[in-house]
LUMVOGU-534132 format. One line per 3 residues: number of its first residue (from 1); their letters; for each residue y, z, x of C-alpha. Coordinates in steps of 0.02 Angstrom, whole numbers. Layout:
# residues N
NUM	a	Y Z X  ... .
This chain:
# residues 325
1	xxx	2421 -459 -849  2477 -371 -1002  2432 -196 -1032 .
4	xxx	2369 -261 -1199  2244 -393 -1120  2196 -278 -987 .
7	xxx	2161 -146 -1102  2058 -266 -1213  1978 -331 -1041 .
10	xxx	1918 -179 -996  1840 -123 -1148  1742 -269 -1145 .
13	xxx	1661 -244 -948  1619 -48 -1018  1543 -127 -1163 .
16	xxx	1435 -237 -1059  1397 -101 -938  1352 8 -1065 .
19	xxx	1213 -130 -1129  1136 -145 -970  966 -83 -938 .
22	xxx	963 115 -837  852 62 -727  938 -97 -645 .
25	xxx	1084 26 -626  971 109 -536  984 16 -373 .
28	xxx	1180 16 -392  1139 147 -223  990 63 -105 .
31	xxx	840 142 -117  756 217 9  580 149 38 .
34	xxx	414 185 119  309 25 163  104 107 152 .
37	xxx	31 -43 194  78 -136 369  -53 -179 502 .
40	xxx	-2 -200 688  -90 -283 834  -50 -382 983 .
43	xxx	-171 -542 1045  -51 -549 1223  -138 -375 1274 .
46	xxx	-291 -387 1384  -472 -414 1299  -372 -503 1127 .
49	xxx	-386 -444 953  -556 -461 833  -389 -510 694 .
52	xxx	-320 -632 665  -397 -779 729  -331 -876 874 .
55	xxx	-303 -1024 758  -214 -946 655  -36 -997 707 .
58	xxx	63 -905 558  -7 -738 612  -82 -743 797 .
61	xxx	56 -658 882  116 -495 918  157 -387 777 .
64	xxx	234 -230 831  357 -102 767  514 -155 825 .
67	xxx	472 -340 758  433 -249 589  593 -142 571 .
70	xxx	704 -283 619  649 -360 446  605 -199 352 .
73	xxx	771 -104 400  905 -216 293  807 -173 137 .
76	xxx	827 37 162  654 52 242  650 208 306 .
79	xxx	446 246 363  304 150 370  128 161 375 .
82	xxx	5 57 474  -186 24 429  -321 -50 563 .
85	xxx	-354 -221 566  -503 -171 693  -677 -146 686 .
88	xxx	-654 -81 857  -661 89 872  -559 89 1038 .
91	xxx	-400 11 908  -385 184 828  -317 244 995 .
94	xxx	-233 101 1038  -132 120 863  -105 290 892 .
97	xxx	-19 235 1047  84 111 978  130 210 807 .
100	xxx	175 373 919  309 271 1025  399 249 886 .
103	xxx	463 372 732  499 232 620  284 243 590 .
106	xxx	236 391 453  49 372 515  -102 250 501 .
109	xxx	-261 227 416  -385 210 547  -558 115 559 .
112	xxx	-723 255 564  -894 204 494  -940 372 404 .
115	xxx	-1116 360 439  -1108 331 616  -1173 467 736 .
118	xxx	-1024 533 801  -913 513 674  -893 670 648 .
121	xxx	-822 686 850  -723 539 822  -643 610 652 .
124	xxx	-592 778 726  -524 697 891  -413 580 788 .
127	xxx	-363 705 645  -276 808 809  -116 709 753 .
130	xxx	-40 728 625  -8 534 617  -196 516 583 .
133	xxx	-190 509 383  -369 438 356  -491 277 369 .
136	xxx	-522 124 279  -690 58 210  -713 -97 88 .
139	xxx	-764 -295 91  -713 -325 255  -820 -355 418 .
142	xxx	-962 -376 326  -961 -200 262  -1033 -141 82 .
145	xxx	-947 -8 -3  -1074 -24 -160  -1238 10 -29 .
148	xxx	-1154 133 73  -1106 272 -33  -1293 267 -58 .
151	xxx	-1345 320 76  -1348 528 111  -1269 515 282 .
154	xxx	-1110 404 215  -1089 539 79  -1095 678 215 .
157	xxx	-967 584 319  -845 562 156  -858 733 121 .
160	xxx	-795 782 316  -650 666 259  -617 743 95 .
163	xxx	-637 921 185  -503 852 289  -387 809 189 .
166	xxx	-365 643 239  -405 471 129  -514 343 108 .
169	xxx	-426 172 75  -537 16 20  -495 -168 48 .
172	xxx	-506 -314 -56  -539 -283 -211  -666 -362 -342 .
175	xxx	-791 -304 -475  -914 -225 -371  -778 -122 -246 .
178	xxx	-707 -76 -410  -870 -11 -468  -924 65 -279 .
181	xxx	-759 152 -297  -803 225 -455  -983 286 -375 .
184	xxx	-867 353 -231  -789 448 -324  -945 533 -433 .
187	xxx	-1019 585 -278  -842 661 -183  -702 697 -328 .
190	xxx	-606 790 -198  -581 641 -112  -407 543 -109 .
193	xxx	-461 361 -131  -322 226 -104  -359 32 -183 .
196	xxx	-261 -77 -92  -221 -253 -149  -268 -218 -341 .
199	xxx	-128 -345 -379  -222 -480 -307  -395 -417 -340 .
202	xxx	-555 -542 -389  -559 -519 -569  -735 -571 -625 .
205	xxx	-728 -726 -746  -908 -697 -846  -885 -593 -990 .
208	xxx	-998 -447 -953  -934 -410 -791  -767 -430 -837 .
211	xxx	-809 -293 -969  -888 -179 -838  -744 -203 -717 .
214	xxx	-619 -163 -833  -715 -23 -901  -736 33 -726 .
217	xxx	-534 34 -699  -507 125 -851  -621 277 -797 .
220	xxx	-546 263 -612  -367 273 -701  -438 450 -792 .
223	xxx	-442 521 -625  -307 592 -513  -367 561 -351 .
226	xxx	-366 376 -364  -229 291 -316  -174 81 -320 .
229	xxx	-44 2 -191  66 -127 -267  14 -237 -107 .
232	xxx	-28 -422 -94  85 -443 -261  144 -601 -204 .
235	xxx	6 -741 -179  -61 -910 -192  -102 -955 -388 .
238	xxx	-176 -1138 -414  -119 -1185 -238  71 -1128 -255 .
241	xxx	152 -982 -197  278 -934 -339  434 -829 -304 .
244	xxx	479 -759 -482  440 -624 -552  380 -719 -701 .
247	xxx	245 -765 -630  176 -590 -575  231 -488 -723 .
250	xxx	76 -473 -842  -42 -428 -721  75 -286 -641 .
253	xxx	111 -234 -824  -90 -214 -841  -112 -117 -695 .
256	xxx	62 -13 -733  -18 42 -892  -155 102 -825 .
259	xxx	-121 190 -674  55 227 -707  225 277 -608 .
262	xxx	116 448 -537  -8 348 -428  60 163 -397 .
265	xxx	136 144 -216  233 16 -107  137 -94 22 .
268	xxx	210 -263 108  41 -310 196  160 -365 327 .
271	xxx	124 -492 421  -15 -541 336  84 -557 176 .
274	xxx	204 -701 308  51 -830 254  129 -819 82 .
277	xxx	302 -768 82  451 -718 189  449 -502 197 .
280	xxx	623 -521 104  543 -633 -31  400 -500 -57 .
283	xxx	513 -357 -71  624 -432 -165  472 -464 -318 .
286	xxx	420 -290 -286  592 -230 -325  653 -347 -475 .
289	xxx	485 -290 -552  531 -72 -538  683 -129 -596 .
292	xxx	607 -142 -775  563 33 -748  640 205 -737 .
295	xxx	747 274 -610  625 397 -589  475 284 -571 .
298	xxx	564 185 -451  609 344 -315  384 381 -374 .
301	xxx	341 213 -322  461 181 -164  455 346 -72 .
304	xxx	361 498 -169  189 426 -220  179 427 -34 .
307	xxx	201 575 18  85 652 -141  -60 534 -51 .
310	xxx	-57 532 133  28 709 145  144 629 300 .
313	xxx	250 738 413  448 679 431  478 610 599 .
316	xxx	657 551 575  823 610 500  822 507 362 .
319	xxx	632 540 322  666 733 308  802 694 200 .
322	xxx	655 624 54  566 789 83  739 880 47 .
325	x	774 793 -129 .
């Protein structure tokens, strides 16, 4: 090539890289991630599990760490989190188990009713580890976040929580979690509360309540103790399961400018997310979506929201590098 058309060459790739957007130059070096939203269980072991069901054939078998990092690892995951999938209160210990085996696992939400007798025992046995980082409490097993945080000895048990330090994640959201999480929060505003799934949250359709719930968001987003994971991003819409980003955008834009890049985390929902989408596929919407943000929001989102919320102790080399930067 001539030195004139290389030279002319050249300019033009600088003058294209110069036009691109920061923030997909941004993952020009991987970046390091922290999945705060995984569940684990294992229907081979003896006495089953409560979830999933045995006809479930996408998701009744065993999901366990090393199945987990062999599909997390090739996208820079570097810790993960695990929340109960049990009612039983036996599963907390057998999670422990399985999350202490292995130092790719941060921690795990655990399952406590707060207004049960001895949760108070049961809270200060599990909080002995450091990998206990709190409990979970929504619309699942036919519990009622709206009518419990009623009730003086739920309050009480919170409060222990708060005390604690540890947080309170809810599950499946829809306008009245989004409102119980509001009263939660009235009643114990030391408390960290976690919203998992907001992406695919029950948005009421009747104009009224859809006024109240969004109200209700925008006072939770006024407050610095709530926080949303970007979980369950990928779904079924109108019985498809699209794969674009196009498709997702709006909604995560809504919740983005509300919440913003201080209190938004990363969450697969692995396996539960393989009814919908390969974990590649739902990482990979995940990331083309940050990469319409900052650098900075990006490293918030991936790795350092985390460790702002669940307060997690480095187990490997590469996860007290993240406390180091």
């Amino acid at each position: 090539m001539h030195r004139r058309t290389f030279l002319k060459a050249a300019t033009a790739v600088a003058a294209m890289t110069a036009t691109q957007p920061a923030a997909q130059a941004a993952f020009a070096t991987p970046m390091r991630v922290i999945d705060c939203h995984i569940h684990l269980f294992d229907p081979t072991r003896p006495g089953g599990v409560p979830w999933p069901e045995q006809s479930d054939t996408v998701l009744y078998h065993p999901a366990l760490p090393g199945k987990y990092a062999h599909l997390a690892r090739p996208h820079n995951v570097v810790g993960a989190i695990a929340v109960e999938c049990s009612p039983w209160i036996a599963d907390n210990w057998w999670l422990y188990d399985v999350i202490e085996r292995n130092s790719l696992m941060l921690g795990y939400i655990g399952d406590l009713l707060p207004d049960a007798p001895d949760f108070q025992v049961a809270l200060d046995t599990l909080h002995r580890s450091p990998l206990f980082l709190g409990i979970r409490y929504g619309n699942l097993w036919g519990r009622d976040l709206g009518a419990a945080i009623e009730r003086p000895e739920f309050q009480h048990g919170l409060r222990l929580l708060a005390d604690a330090g540890l947080v309170l994640e809810t599950a499946n959201p829809n306008g009245s979690l989004i409102a119980a999480v509001l009263r939660v929060s009235d009643r114990i505003p030391n408390l960290r509360i976690v919203v998992d799934h907001l992406p695919n949250a029950i948005v009421p359709t009747e104009a009224n309540a859809l006024a109240e719930y969004e109200k209700a968001l925008r006072e939770l987003a006024q407050r610095p103790n709530i926080f949303v994971k970007g979980s369950e991003i990928v779904r079924r819409i109108d019985g498809d399961v699209p794969l674009d980003l196009g498709a997702y955008r709006s909604g995560l834009d809504q919740i983005w400018d509300l919440f913003g890049e201080e209190r938004i985390l990363f969450g697969s929902d692995w396996p539960n997310s393989d009814s919908v989408a390969t974990y590649a596929e739902v990482f990979r919407i995940a990331r083309d979506y940050m990469r319409t943000r900052s650098q900075s929001a990006q490293k918030k989102y991936f790795w350092q929201n985390s460790m702002k919320v669940y307060r997690w102790r480095a187990r490997t080399a590469e996860q007290r590098r993240l406390h180091q930067v």
